[in-house]
Structure formats: structure tokens, C-alpha cells
C-alpha positions in Angstrom: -18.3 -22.6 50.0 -17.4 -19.5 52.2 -14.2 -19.1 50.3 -16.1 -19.4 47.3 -18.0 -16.9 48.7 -15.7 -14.1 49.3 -14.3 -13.8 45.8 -18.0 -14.0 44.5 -18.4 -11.0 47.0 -15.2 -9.1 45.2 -17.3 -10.0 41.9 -20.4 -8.6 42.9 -19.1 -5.1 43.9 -17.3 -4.3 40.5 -20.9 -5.6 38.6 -22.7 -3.9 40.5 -20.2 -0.9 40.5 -20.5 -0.6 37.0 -23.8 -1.7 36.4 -22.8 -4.7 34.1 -24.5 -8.3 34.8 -23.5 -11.9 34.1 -24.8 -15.1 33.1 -23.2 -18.5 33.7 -23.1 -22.3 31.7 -21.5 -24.7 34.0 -21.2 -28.2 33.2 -18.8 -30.5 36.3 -19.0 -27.7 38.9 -22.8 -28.1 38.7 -23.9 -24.7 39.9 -21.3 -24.4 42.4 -20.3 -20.8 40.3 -23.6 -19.8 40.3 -24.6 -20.9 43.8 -21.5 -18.7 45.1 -22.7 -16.0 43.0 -26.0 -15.7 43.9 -24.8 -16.3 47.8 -24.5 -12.6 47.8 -27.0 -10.4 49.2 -28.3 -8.2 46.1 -27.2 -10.7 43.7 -30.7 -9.8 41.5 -28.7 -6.6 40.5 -26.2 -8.3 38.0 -26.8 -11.9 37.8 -29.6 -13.1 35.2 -29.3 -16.7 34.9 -27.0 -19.6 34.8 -27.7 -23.5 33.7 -25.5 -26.9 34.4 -25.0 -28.7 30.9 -23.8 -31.3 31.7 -25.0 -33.6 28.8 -25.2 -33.2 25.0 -29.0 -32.7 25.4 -28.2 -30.3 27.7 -26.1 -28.3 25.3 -28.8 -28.7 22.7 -31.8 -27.9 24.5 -30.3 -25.2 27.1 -28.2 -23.2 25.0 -29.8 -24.2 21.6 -26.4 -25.1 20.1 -27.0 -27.8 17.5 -24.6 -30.6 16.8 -23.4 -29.0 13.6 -22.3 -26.1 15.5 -20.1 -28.3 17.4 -18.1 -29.6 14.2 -14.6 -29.7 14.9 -14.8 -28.5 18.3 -15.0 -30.9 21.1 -16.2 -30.3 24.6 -14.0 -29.6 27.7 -12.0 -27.6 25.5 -11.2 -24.0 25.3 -13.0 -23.7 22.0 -15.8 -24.9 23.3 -15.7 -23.2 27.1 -15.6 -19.7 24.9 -18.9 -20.8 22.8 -20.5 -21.8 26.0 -19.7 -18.6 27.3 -19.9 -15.9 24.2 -23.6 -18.3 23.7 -24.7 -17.2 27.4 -23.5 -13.9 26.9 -25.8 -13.5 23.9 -28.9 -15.6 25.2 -29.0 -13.5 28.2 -28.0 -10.1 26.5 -25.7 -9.6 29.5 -22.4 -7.6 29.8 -20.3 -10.9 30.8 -20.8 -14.9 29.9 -18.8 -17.2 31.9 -18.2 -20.8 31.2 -16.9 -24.0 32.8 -16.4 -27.5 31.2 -13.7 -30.4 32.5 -13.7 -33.9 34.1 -14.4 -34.0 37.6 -13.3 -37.6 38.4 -12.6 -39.9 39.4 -11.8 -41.2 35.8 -11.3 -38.8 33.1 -13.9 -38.6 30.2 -14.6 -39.9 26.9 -12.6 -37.2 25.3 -9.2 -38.1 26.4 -8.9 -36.0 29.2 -8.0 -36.9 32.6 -9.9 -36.1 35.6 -9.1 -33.3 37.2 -9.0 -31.3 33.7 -11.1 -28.1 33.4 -11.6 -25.3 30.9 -12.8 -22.0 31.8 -14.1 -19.4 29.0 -14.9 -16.0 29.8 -17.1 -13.5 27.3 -17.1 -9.7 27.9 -15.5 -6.8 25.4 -13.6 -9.7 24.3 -13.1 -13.8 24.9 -10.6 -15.8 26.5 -10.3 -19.0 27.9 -7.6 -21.1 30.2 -7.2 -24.8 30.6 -6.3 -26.4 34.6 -5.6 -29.3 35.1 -5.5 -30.7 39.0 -3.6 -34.2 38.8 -6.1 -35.3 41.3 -9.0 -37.7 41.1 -10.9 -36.2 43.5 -14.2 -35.6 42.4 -15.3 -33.0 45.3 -12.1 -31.1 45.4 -11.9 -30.6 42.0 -15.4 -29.2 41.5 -14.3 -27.0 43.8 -10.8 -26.3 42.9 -12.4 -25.8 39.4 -15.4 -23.1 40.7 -12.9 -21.1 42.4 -11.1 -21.0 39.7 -13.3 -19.9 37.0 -14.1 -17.4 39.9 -10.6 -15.9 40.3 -10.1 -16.1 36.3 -13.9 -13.9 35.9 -12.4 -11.2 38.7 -8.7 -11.2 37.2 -10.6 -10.2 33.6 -13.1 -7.7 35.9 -10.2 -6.0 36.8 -8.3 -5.1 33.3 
């Protein structure tokens, strides 16, 4: 988690730098982004909320996106890791939305994708998203491989 940590720290200083706050929608890391996030001291300054959807109900009831919203896009895909994020963004009326979604193991899910497979989506000025994929089963490692991850990818887009 300390590692976690320190690029959480590197995040906090340019939000709080520019005055800009974040929310997060996490589904296999299950609050391991926010939890580094909020780790740091003064984290009230820029972050304003964050939810694990994990489940279909989840997406529904926590981010009030409706199964016909999800038509032709499926989940643990970058599609969907930019709704997740762009619908954060909105909910929370924050500067920055980001998103995780994947399969943490130690079988993939009912989509196809192995374990080990993530997508990160990222809404500020504008959206992106990236896919990882881990090769490795590991259920613990990858929700952390995946956290620090979406992490790196958030500060990479902080600093453009």
C-alpha cells in the first residue's frame, strides 16, 4: 500500500496545485485507488467520492446507468471504463473521473477475458482509456498491479 501511496501523494499535489478534484468508480481493485487516495493527509481538498461496482446492480443503482445504456458495450472494456469514468465525472461535478474495471482472478470472467485483464478509463478535458493485461492469476497482486496502475495512468494524464 505505501507504494500505492507515494504516487497517490504525486496526485494530490498537482489537484491540489490547481485546485481541481476527482472522483473514482472502481470495480476488482475494490477501493484500493480510492483508499490510496484518500491515505493522504488533506485528501478532503480534491477528492469527493468514489464507489466499488462491482455488480450489475451496482452499476445501476450507484451510477444510475440503466441496462439500455449499456447496449453494445460490455463491461471490463475500454468503452465501458470511459462511461464509468465520464459518469463519475458528471455525478460528482468534479474536474477528473477515473475508472477501473478487469478480472482479478483467479479465473477470468464471464466476458471472455482472462484474469489478470484490467481496463482503466480516465475523464478530464478529454477521455481515454488503456487495457493491461497481467498473465497472472493472482488475485491479490493483480488488484494491486491494476490500482497502481490506474494510478500511474491518472498522473501520466495530470501531467499533459
Amino acid at each position: 500500500m505505501k507504494d500505492l501511496v507515494a504516487i497517490a501523494e504525486q496526485i494530490a499535489a498537482k489537484l491540489i496545485e490547481r485546485r481541481q478534484t476527482i472522483a473514482v468508480a472502481e470495480s476488482s481493485t475494490g477501493g484500493l485507488i480510492s483508499a490510496s487516495l484518500l491515505a493522504v493527509p488533506g485528501a478532503s481538498a480534491y477528492f469527493l467520492g468514489g464507489a466499488v461496482v462491482y455488480t450489475r446492480d451496482a452499476r445501476r443503482i450507484l451510477m444510475d446507468i440503466p441496462d439500455e445504456a449499456m447496449k453494445g458495450i460490455r463491461s471490463a472494456s475500454e468503452p465501458y471504463a470511459k462511461l464509468l469514468a465520464s459518469q463519475m465525472r458528471t455525478r460528482f461535478a468534479t474536474d477528473w473521473g477515473l475508472s477501473e474495471t478487469g478480472a482479478t482472478g483467479p479465473a477470468g470472467n464471464r466476458y471472455g477475458d482472462a484474469a489478470g485483464h484490467s481496463c482503466i478509463g480516465i475523464a478530464g478535458v478529454e477521455a481515454s482509456a488503456m487495457t493491461l493485461e497481467t498473465g497472472s492469476a493472482d488475485r491479490l497482486a493483480n488488484m494491486h498491479v491494476f490500482a497502481s496502475t490506474a494510478l500511474n495512468f491518472l498522473l501520466q494524464n495530470l501531467e499533459r
